[in-house]
C-alpha positions, 0 to 999 in steps of 0.5 A, a space after each residue: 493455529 493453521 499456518 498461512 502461506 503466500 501463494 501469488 503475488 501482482 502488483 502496479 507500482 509507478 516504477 513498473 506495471 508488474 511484479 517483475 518490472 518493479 522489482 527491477 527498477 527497485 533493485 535499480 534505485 530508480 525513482 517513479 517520481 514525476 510532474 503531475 499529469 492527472 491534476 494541473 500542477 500549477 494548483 498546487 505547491 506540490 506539483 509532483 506524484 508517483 504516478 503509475 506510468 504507461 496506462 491506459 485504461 481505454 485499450 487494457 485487455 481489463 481496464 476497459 471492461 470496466 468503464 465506469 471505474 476509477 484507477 483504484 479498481 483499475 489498479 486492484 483488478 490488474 495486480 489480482 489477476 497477475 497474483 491469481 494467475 501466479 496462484 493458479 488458484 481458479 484449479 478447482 481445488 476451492 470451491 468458491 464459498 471457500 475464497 474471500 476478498 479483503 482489500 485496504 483501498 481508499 475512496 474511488 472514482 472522483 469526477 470532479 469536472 462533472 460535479 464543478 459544472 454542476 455546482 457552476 450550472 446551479 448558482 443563483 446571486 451567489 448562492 448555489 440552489 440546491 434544488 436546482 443542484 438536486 435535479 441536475 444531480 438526479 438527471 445527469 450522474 450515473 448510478 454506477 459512478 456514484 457506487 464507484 466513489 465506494 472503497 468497498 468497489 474494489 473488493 466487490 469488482 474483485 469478487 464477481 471477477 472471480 467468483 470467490 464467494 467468500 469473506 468479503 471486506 475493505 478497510 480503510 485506516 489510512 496508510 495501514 489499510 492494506 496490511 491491515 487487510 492482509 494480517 485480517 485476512 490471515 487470521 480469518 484463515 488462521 481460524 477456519 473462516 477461510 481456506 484462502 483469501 484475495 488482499 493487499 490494496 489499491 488506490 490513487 489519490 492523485 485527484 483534486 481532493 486527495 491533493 488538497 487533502 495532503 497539502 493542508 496537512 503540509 505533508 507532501 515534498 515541495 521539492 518540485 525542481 527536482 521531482 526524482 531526488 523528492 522522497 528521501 525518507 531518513 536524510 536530513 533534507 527531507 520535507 515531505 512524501 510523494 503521493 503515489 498510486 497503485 497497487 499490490 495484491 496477495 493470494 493467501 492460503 491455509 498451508 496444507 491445503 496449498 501444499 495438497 494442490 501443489 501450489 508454488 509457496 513464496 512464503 509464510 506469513 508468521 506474525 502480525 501486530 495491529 496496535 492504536 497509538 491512541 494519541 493524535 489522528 495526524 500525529 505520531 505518539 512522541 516515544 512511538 509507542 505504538 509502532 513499537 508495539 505492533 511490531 513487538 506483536 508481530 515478532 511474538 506472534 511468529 516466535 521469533 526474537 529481534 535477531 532473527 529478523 534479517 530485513 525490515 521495509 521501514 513505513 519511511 515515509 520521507 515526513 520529519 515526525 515519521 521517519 524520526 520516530 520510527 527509527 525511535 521505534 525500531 529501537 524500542 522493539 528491536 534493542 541491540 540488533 537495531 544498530 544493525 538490521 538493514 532497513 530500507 524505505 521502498 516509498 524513496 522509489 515508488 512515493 507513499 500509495 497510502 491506502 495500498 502501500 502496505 501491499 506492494 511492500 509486504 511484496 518487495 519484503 518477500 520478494 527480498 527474502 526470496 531473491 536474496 536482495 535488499 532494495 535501497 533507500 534512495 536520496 540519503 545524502 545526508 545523514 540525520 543524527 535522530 535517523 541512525 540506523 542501517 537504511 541500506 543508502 542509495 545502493 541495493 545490497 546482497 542479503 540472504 534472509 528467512 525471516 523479514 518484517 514490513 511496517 505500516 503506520 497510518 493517520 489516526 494512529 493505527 499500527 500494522 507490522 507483518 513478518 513473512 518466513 521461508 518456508 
């Protein structure tokens, strides 16, 4: 099988607007974690999120090319352009048939005042008249917008700014998708179908609809007093996630040819595992039994065995179940070399991006190889009896590494774990 190597890397991130400022408020322990500002807090029990800070999409240099657009693919266009231009891609090496796109992004744009005017505007005794709905709809929305509520806008924006004529696709399996876009496109490279491939995630759910989502599933922190020391992933006082935004986006390419146009290679990607627990769609299978297995997936895949896996970037999503049964998990693959690999939760920093977590922490664990440091969890105060592994608390540590692993795990049950490899 042809080898696959990380060529370029960007990302947007609530403690930072490119790669090399979050990966030092990551080294830092600083928390992105904040009162809501993009949807009035006092709606919701939980009145904070990760929100990416110093954005304005008005004055972006790209942002405001794209008007119509939301922050997913305001997010996913920023990230790609800083991982291209790391690349160096666009040298003429590739044709364009030759590049694809494969994104893990949630839905888009969501315009709720427009569409509460319009439902108010067409009440009649109580009711609301759906012809009179229907004409204001068909005389007041924009086409563009409505195309942007589409997932599949992100990689469609990035493939015409681009110009890779290539593969192009989103998933959306929940908190999966984004690494599931990646371990897709790898293999797509992996069997010839493409020479090089544009992934990772983006998305924000931070709107009234993804808000009242997560709160009637009891998910999110209700920690509002304290917004910074909220997500906590394996501590014992733990009561939800953060929802957060952003994205982190990878270029991807068959090894020899990155080697012939003398492209920079971050790293290689060994081993990816893609499993179903095919239990509950909001409950982890009680023995883990899924997380486990992608995991012992993506190990066999890069032949590797458990003590040669220096670091692991934990799902650690900050939930009971989560944290709980993962830590089960890492167990079950990992036997004997669990009681010591060090293992860190990124979403204690940067909230949970659900769609697009898989991307920006698939880079935090490269760039933990590559520098030589593992990121801490932060906020563990208290040690939980069912969490008693090696979360690297509160403080990042020194930690030479060649092989490292990234889990993501999402509703429905879907289970992704890749391992990236110096090279």
């Amino acid at each position: 099988m042809r080898r696959v190597v990380v060529t370029g890397i960007g990302m947007m991130s609530p403690i930072g607007n490119t790669v090399a400022e979050t990966w030092q408020a990551l080294l830092a322990g600083k928390s992105g974690v904040d009162r809501l500002s993009l949807v009035r807090p006092e709606t919701f029990k939980a009145k904070i999120a990760a929100e990416v800070k110093n954005f304005d999409a008005a004055s972006h240099p790209i942002a405001s090319r794209y008007p119509n657009s939301g922050r997913n693919v305001h997010f996913g266009l920023i990230a790609s352009q800083e991982a291209v231009d790391q690349s160096g891609i666009l040298d003429g090496f590739y044709q364009p048939e030759q590049i694809g796109v494969y994104t893990g992004s949630g839905e888009g744009a969501q315009d709720f005042p427009e569409f509460m005017g319009m439902i108010a505007r067409s009440y009649d005794n109580g009711n609301v008249d759906m012809k009179k709905f229907t004409q204001i709809a068909l005389s007041e929305l924009h086409p563009e917008r409505e195309f942007e509520q589409e997932p599949h806008a992100v990689p469609g924006h990035l493939a015409g700014r681009f110009q890779f004529f290539g593969p192009n696709a989103n998933t959306l399996t929940a908190c999966a998708a984004a690494a599931q876009a990646i371990g897709e496109s790898a293999e797509l490279i992996r069997q010839g179908d493409a020479d090089a491939m544009l992934t990772g995630g983006s998305t924000s759910m931070i709107h009234y609809f993804g808000m009242s989502g997560f709160s009637l599933l009891t998910t999110l922190s209700t920690r509002n007093d304290d917004p910074q020391r909220a997500s906590r992933p394996f501590d014992r006082d733990r009561d939800g996630f953060v929802l957060g935004e952003g994205a982190g986006m990878l270029i991807l390419e068959e090894y020899e040819s990155a080697k012939k146009r003398g492209a920079n290679i971050l790293a290689e990607l060994t081993g990816y595992g893609s499993t179903a627990d095919a239990y509950r769609i909001t409950d982890i299978h009680p023995e883990g039994r899924g997380a486990a297995a992608s995991m012992s997936m993506a190990l066999k895949q890069a032949k590797l065995n458990p003590e040669q896996i220096d670091y692991l970037n934990a799902h650690g999503t900050s939930t009971k179940a989560n944290d709980k049964l993962e830590t089960m998990a890492i167990k079950t693959a990992f036997g004997e070399r669990a009681k010591s690999i060090p293992i860190s939760s990124t979403k204690s920093m940067t909230g949970h991006l659900v769609a697009a977590s898989g991307g920006i922490e698939s880079i935090f664990a490269i760039l933990a190889m590559q520098k030589g440091a593992a990121p801490p969890t932060i906020n563990f105060e208290n040690r939980d009896p069912e969490c008693d592994l090696d979360y690297i608390p509160n403080t990042a540590r020194d930690l030479p590494s060649k092989h490292v692993l990234s889990n993501s795990f999402g509703f429905g049950g879907q289970n992704i774990s890749l391992v990236f490899s110096a090279v």
